[in-house]
N, C-alpha and C positions, 0 to 999 in steps of 0.2 A: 758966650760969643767967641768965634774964631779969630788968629788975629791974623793980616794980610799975607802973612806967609806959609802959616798952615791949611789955608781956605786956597791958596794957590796950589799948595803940594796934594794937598786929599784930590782937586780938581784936575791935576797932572795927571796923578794915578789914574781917576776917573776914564779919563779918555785914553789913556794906555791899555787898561783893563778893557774900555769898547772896543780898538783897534785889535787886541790880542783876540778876544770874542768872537771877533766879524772875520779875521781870518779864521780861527778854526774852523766855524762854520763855512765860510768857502770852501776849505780844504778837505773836508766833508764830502764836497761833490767832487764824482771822478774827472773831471775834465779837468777842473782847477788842482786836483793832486796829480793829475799826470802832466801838467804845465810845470810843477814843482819839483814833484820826486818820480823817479821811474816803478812801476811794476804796481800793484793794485793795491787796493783798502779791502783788509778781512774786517769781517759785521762787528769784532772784538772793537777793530781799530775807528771805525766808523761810528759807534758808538761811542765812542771815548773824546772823539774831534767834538763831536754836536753836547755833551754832558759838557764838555770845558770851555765851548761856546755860548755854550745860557750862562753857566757857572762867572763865564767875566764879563756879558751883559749884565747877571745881576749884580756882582762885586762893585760894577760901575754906575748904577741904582743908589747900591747903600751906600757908597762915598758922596754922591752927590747928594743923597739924604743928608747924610752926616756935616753937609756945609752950611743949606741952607733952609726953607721950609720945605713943604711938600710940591704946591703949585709950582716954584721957582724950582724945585730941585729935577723935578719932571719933566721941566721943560728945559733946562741945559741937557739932561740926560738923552734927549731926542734930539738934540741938538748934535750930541753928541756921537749918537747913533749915526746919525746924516754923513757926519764928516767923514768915521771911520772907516764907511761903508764905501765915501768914494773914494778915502783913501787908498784902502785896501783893492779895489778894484781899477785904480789906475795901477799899483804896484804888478795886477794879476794883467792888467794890457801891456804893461813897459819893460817890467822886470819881475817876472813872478819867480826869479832865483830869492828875490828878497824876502820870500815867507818862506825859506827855506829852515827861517830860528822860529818857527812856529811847528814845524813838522817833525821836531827831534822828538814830541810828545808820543808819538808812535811809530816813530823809525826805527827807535830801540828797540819795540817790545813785537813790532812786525805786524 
């Protein structure tokens, strides 16, 4: 058994890891990356947004795994999903500069 502060930090990450997830995959769509960065998504770079978008939906899966059971861990992890998603979608209504540290992922490599 975990003890209240490691069961908090796995479940921190957890929902960091959804939010980071739920942005790539917005940033994925053109609309939402020309809200962010100027000039387009090569099928390289498009690819690589949507792979490290599952990649930290699932990383946020297996920490929620890793806290509690299945049924319980499943159902924060949807939870979790919910929040990211509006999270990240009020930031793309308000301030979509602010996924701007999600997009260095393929600004670099173009």
């Amino acid at each position: 058994m975990l003890d209240a502060n490691m069961t908090a930090l796995l479940l921190s990450a957890a929902l960091l890891a959804c939010v980071a997830g739920m942005a790539w995959l917005a940033l994925a769509m053109d609309v939402h990356w020309a809200q962010v960065r100027s000039g387009h998504l090569s099928k390289g770079s498009l690819w690589r947004l949507r792979v490290l978008g599952a990649l930290g939906l699932g990383a946020a899966l297996a920490l929620c795994l890793a806290v509690d059971h299945a049924s319980m861990a499943v159902l924060v992890w949807v939870m979790a999903l919910g929040a990211s998603a509006l999270s990240v979608a009020l930031a793309l209504t308000w301030r979509p500069r602010w996924l701007r540290a999600f997009a260095w992922v393929v600004a670099a490599r173009g």
